[in-house]
N, C-alpha and C positions, 0 to 999 in steps of 0.2 A: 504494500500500500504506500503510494506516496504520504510525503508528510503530514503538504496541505489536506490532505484528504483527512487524514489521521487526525491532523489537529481540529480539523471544522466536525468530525463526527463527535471525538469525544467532548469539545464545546457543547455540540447540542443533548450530549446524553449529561451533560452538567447543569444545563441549563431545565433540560426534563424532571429532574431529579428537583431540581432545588424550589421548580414548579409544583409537583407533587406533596413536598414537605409546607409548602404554605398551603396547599390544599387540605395538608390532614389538620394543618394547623387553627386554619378557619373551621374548619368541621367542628373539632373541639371545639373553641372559643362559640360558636352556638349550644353546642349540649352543656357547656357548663352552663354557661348566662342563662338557660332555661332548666335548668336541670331542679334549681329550687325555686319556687316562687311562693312566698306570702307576704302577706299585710293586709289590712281594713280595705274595703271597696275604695277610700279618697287617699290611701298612700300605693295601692299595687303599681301603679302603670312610672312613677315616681321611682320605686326601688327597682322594677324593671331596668328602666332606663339605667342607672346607676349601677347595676350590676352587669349588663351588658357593657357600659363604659370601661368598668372597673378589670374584666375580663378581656377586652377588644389589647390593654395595655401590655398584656404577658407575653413570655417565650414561650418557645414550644416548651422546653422542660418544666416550667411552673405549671403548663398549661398540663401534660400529663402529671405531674404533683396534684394538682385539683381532680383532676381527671380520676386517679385512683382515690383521692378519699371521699369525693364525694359524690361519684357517679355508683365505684366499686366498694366505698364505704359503708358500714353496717346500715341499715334500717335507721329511722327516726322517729320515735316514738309517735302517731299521729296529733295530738293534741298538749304536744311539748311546750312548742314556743307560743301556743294562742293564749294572747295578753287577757287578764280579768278585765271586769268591767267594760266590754265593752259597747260601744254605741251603733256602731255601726258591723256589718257582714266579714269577716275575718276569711278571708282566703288562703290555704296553703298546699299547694300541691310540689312532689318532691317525684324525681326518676329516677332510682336507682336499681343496680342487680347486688345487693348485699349478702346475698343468702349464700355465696357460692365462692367460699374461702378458698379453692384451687382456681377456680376460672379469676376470679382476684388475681392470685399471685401469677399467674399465667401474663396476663393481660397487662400487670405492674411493669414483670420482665421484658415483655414484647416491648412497651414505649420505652422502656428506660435505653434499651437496644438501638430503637428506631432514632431517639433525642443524642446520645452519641453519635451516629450515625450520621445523621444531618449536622450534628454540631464538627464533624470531623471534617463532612465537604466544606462546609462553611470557613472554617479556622485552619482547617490545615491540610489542604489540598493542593499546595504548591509542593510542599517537601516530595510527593510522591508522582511528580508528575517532571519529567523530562521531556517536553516542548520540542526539543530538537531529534528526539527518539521516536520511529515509530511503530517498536515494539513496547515501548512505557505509554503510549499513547493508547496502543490497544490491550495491552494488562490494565490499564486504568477503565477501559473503555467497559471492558468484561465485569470487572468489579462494578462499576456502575448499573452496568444491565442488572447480575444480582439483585443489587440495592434497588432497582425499581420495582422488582417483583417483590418483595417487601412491601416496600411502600404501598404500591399498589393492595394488596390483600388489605393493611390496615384500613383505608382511604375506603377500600369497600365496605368495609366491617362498619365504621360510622357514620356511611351514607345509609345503610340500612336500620342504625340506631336512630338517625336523626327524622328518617320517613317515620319510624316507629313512633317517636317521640310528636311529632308534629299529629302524625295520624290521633294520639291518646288524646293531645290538647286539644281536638277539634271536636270527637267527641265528647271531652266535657264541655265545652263551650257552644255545640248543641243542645246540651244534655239540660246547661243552665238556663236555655233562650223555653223550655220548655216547662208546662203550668206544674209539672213536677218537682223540676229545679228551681224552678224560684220562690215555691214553698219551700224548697229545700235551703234554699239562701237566706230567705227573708222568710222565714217564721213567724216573726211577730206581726208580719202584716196582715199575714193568713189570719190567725188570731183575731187580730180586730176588725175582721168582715163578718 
């Protein structure tokens, strides 16, 4: 293979890769920022926002840090954090897989894998790359395909989480628009009819 060839192919298997790794990265940064949500009917859309702000700011490796404690984090007792006395409708809904102490630590090892990984092309993918060689061009080239099929499988794994996740909130958010659920919400109103 000539060079230039060498060097334009593994350019764009650099450039695929480090595409990818912001793809998983945004995935995540949606499943956490939705992953918990409570507050009163007049502060939910308020902490929303602030939560998604709060998450939009992280790396990938915080972002799997959040990721496993509290996607793959134990259960949350349902009626923990709902504040006494309150005046208004308390919302809180949480999406986690808790129950499943191997697929956890499975799931732990895979991103911490994946966060090295992209942390490696990123920071230090000059040392292992000879520009003027193109047999380090395509050793590097091969090692990148690997790493895309990686990637890839994860990037799958949380496009199917995030349809999961979208699909739950819309059923409950049907669920609430109906004469059911807004006795279910508002109670007291029912009451005083």
């Amino acid at each position: 293979m000539e060079i230039e060839d060498a060097q334009t192919e593994v350019y764009a298997k650099i450039g695929r890769n480090m595409l990818l790794y912001q793809q998983l990265e945004m995935l995540l940064k949606f499943l956490i920022a939705r992953s918990d949500i409570s507050g009163t009917a007049s502060q939910l859309k308020k902490r929303m926002e602030k939560r998604s702000e709060t998450t939009h700011r992280k790396t990938l490796g915080q972002l799997a840090g959040d990721y496993t404690e509290e996607i793959l984090g134990p259960e949350i007792e349902p009626f923990a954090r709902e504040p006494e006395n309150l005046t208004e409708p308390f919302v809180s809904m949480t999406y986690r897989f808790g129950d499943n102490e191997a697929y956890q630590k499975d799931k732990t090892e895979e991103l911490a894998k994946l966060v090295e990984q992209r942390n490696d092309l990123i920071h230090h993918l000059l040392p292992q790359l000879d520009l003027t060689s193109s047999k380090s061009c395509e050793k590097l080239g091969y090692k990148l395909d690997a790493q895309t099929d990686v990637i890839r499988i994860e990037v799958k794994a949380m496009q199917t989480l995030v349809e999961s996740m979208k699909k739950a909130y819309s059923e409950i958010a049907a669920y609430l628009k109906t004469e059911e659920g807004r006795k279910a919400l508002f109670p007291e109103a029912d009451a005083e009819s």
